[in-house]
C-alpha positions in Angstrom: 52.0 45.0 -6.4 50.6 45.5 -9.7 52.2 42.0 -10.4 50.6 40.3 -7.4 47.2 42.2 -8.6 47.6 40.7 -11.5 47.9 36.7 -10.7 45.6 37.3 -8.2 42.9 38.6 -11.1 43.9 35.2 -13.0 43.2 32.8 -10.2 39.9 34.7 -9.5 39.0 34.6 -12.9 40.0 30.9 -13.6 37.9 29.8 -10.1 35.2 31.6 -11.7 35.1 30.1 -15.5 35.3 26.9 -14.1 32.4 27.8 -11.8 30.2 29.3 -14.1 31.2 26.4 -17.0 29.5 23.4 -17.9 32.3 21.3 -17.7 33.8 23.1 -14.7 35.5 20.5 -12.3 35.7 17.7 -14.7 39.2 15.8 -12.9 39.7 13.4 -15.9 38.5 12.8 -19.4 37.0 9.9 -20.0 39.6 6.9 -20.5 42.6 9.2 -19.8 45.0 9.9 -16.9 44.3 8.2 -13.4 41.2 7.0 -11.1 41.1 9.6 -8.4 40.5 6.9 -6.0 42.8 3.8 -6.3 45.3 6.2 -8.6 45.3 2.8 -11.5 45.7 3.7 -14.9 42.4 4.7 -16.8 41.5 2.9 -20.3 37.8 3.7 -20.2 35.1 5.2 -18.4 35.3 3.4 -15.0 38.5 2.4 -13.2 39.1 -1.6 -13.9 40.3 -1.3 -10.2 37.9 0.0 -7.9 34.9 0.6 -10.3 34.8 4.2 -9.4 33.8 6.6 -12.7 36.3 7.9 -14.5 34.7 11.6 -15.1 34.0 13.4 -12.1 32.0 16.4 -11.7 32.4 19.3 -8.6 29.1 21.1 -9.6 26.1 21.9 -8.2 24.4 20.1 -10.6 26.5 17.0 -9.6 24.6 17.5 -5.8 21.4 17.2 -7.1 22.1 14.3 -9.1 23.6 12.4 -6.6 20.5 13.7 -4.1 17.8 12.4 -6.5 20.4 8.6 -7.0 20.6 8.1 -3.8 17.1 8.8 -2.6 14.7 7.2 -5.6 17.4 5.4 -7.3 15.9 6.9 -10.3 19.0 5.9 -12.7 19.1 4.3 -16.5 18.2 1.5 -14.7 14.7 2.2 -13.1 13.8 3.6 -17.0 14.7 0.2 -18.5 13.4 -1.3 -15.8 10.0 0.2 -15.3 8.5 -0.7 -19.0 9.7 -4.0 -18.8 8.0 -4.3 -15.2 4.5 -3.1 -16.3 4.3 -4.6 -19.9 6.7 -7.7 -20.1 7.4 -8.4 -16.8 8.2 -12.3 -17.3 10.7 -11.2 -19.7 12.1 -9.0 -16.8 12.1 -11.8 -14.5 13.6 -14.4 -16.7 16.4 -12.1 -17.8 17.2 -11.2 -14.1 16.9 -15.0 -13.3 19.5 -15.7 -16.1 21.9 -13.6 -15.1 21.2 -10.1 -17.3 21.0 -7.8 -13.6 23.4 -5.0 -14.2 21.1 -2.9 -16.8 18.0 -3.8 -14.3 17.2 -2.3 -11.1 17.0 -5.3 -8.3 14.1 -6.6 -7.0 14.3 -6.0 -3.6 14.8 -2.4 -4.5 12.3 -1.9 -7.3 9.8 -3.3 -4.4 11.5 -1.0 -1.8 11.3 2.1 -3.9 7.1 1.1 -4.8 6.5 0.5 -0.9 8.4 3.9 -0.3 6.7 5.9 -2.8 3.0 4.8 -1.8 3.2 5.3 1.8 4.6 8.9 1.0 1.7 9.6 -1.1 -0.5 8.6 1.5 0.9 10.5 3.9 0.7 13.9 1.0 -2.8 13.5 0.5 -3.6 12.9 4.3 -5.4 9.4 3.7 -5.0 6.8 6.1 -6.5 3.8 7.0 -8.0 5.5 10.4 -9.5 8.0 8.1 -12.0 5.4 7.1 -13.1 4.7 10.8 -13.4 7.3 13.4 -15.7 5.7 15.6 -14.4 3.3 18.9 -16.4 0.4 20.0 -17.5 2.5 23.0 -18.4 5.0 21.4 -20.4 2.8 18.2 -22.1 1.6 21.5 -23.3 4.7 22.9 -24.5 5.2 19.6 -27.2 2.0 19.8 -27.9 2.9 23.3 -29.4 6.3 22.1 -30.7 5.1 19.2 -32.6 2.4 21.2 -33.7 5.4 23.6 -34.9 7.1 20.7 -37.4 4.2 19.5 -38.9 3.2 23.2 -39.9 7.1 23.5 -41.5 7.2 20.2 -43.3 3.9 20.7 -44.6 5.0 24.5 -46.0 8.1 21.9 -47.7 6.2 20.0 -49.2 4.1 23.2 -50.6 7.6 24.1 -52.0 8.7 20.8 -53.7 5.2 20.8 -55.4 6.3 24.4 -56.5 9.4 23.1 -58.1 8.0 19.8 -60.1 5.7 21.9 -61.1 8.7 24.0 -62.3 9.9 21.0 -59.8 12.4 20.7 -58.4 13.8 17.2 -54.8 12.5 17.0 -52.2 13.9 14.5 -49.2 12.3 13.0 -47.3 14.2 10.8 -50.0 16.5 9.9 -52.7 13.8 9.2 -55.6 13.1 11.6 -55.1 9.1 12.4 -57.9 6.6 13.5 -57.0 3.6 16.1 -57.1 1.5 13.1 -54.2 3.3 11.9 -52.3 4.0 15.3 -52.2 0.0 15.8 -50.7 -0.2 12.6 -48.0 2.0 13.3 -47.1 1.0 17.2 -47.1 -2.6 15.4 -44.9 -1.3 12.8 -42.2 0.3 15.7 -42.4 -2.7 17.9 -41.0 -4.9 14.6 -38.3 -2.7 14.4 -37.1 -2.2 18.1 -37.3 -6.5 18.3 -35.3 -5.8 14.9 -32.6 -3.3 17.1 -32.7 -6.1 19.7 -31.6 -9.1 17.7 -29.1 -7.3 16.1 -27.4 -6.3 19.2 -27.9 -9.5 20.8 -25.6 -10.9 17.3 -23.0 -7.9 18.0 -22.5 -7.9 21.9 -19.2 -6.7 21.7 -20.1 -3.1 20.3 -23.6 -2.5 22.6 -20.7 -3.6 26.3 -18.2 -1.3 24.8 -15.4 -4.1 25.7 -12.3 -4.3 24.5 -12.5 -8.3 24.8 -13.0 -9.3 21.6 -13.9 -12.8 22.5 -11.7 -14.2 20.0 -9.0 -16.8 22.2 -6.4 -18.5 19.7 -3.9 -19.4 22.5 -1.3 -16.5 21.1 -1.4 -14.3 23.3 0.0 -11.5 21.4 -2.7 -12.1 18.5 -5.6 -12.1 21.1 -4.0 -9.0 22.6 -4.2 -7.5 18.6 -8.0 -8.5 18.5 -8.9 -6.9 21.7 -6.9 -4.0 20.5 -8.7 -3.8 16.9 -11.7 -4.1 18.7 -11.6 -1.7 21.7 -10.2 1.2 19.3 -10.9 0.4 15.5 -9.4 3.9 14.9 -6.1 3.8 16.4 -5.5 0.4 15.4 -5.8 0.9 11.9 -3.7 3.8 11.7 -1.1 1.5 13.8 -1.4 -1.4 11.2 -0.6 0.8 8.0 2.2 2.2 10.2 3.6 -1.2 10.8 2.4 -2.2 7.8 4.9 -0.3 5.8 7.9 -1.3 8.5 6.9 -4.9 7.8 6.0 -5.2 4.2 8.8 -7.3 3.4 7.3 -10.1 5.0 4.8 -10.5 2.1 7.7 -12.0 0.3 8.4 -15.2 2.1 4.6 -15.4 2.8 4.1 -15.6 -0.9 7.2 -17.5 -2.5 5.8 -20.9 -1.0 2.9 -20.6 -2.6 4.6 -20.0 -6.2 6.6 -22.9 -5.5 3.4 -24.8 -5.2 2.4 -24.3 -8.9 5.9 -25.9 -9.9 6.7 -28.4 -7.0 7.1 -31.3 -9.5 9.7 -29.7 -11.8 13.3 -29.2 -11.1 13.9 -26.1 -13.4 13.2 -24.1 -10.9 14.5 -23.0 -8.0 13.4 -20.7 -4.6 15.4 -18.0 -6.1 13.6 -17.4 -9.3 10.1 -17.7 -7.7 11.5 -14.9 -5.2 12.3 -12.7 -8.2 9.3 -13.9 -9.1 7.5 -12.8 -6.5 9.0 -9.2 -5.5 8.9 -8.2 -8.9 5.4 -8.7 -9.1 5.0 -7.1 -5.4 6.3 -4.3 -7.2 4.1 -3.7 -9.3 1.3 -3.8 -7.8 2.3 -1.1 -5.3 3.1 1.1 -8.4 -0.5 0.0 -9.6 -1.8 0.8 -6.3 0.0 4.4 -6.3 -1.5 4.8 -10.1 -5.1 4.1 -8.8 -4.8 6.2 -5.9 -3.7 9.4 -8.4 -6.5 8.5 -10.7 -8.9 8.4 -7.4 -7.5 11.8 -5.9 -7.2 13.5 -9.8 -11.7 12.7 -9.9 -11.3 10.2 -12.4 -14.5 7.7 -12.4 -15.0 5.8 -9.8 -16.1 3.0 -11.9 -13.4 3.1 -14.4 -10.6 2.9 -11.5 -12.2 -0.1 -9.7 -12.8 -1.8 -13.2 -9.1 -1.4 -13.6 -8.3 -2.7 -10.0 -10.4 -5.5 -10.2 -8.7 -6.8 -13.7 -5.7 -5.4 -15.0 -3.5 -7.6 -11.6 -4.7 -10.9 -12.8 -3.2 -9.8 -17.0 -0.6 -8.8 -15.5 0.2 -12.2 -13.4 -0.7 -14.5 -16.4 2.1 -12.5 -18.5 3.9 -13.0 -15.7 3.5 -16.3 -15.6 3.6 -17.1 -19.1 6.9 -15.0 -19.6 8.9 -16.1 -17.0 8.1 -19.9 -16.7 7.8 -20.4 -20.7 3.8 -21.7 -20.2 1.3 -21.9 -22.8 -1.8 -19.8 -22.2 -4.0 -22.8 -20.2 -0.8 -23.5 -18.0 -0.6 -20.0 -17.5 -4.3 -19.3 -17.0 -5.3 -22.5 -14.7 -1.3 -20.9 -12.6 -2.9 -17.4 -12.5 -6.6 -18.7 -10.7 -4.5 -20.4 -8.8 -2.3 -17.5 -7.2 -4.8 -14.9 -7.0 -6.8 -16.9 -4.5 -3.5 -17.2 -3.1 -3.0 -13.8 -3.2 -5.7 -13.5 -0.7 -4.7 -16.2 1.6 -1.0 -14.5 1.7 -2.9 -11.3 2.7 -4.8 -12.8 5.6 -1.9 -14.1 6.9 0.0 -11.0 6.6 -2.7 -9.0 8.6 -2.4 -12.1 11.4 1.3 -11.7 11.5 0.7 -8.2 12.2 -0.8 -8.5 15.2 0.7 -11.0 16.4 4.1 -9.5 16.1 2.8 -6.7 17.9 1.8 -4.2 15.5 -0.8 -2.4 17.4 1.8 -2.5 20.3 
């Protein structure tokens, strides 16, 4: 028994130093022995075979590695990546271009991984596009019908105090004693601003019939459906566009790769691929701009100093961009980059129009 005791002690104490240690679980050395999943013959880190690692780990540790890979992708690659992205990302896109796309995280997933990561924080700090609009057409509507309420009483008021003056009655207004003189002035004053109120809800009739007709008819049914939707509940539409928004982003790259191709459409050097890298690389950055403001915004930084940042640090980076990637000289560059960030704004309106007519606010 004593014997049995004893190999049983062994095995529990083996199972426990490899366990506890560092390097418990290791299968194979690097560049010795076999791959552990195609069984070829090691001579290096990574099976020649299959491609599979050569070391493998059965730690906890490994689990949490292969949690935080597989969810952010947040390898050797995204740090090489990332500084290339935000300061020399024409450099990034030609070496991708020219083949150099194992040390660099894709694209497609560099965009992916921004999109991800920016809706996420929206949904942390609770912002959302509804957020900044609360208020339904109906309800904007009852609004100016109260409001307009409001002014015919105090102007019928005033019509009184007039009738009194004349009397020869002492009429008040906010404390003062005032003469007819004075209460003409003032009734003159209201009836300005209810013909005011008038003409502006004569120029907005869609808010004062509470209608979900938006009056806007482009034969699409599906769009005009999204415009009578945008317009009968501003809140719940908006919240269903960032929503779909996210689903859909992907679409801003084939919106925008036509117009790149536009800046270049005489020359043969370059093809629809490299404007795509082009142009998801640079989608990509952005949304990690967009994330970086947003921070900034929510950590109280200065309101000013975020929007100056917004409003000039996306056109730099473009004319790098530009002047990396396509080997232009600063005018070529400069005239490209005025160019595409009225573009920019063109690909934008016709993302939101593809929204709803896909659906969106379906």
């Amino acid at each position: 028994m004593s014997g049995i005791e004893g190999v049983g002690d062994a095995v529990t104490g083996g199972l426990f130093a490899r366990t506890a240690e560092p390097e418990a679980g290791e299968a194979e050395r690097e560049g010795e022995g076999t791959c552990l999943n195609c069984g070829a013959e090691l001579d290096g880190p990574y099976c020649r075979m299959c491609g599979q690692k050569g070391h493998v780990h059965r730690t906890i540790s490994a689990i949490g590695h292969d949690l935080i890979h597989g969810v952010l992708h947040l390898d050797g690659k995204f740090w090489r990546t990332l500084p290339l992205l935000a300061w020399r990302p024409g450099e990034l896109t030609r070496r991708y271009v020219h083949g150099e796309r194992a040390k660099f995280v894709s694209p497609l997933g560099m965009f992916l991984f921004a999109i991800f990561l920016m809706f996420a924080i929206l949904q942390i700090f609770g912002l959302s596009l509804s957020s900044l609009d609360r208020v339904s057409g109906a309800q904007l509507s009852r609004g100016m019908d109260f409001a307009r309420t409001e002014m015919v009483a105090d102007l019928a008021e005033a019509r009184e105090d007039r009738a009194e003056a004349a009397r020869g009655q002492v009429v008040r207004h906010r404390g003062q004693p005032q003469t007819v003189a004075q209460i003409d002035a003032r009734i003159a004053e209201m009836q300005q601003e209810l013909t005011e109120f008038d003409q502006f809800r004569a120029q907005t009739p869609r808010l004062s019939l509470g209608t979900p007709d938006s009056g806007i008819r482009t034969g699409w049914q599906r769009l005009d459906d999204g415009f009578d939707k945008l317009q009968e509940n501003p809140s719940l539409a908006l919240y269903k566009l960032q929503a779909n928004g996210y689903k859909f982003s992907w679409l801003l790259i084939p919106l925008s790769v036509p117009f790149v191709w536009l800046l270049f459409f005489w020359t043969r050097r370059f093809r629809f691929y490299d404007h795509t890298v082009f142009v998801t690389y640079s989608l990509a950055f952005m949304s990690l701009f967009a994330i970086v403001l947003m921070l900034l915004g929510f950590a109280g930084a200065p309101v000013a100093a975020v929007a100056t940042a917004g409003v000039f640090i996306p056109p730099i980076h473009i004319f790098r961009q530009l002047k990396q990637a396509y080997g232009l000289n600063w005018f070529g560059a400069l005239v490209r980059t005025f160019l595409l960030v009225n573009f920019c704004f063109v690909t934008a309106s016709l993302f939101f129009v593809l929204l709803l007519g896909i659906g969106a606010l379906g």
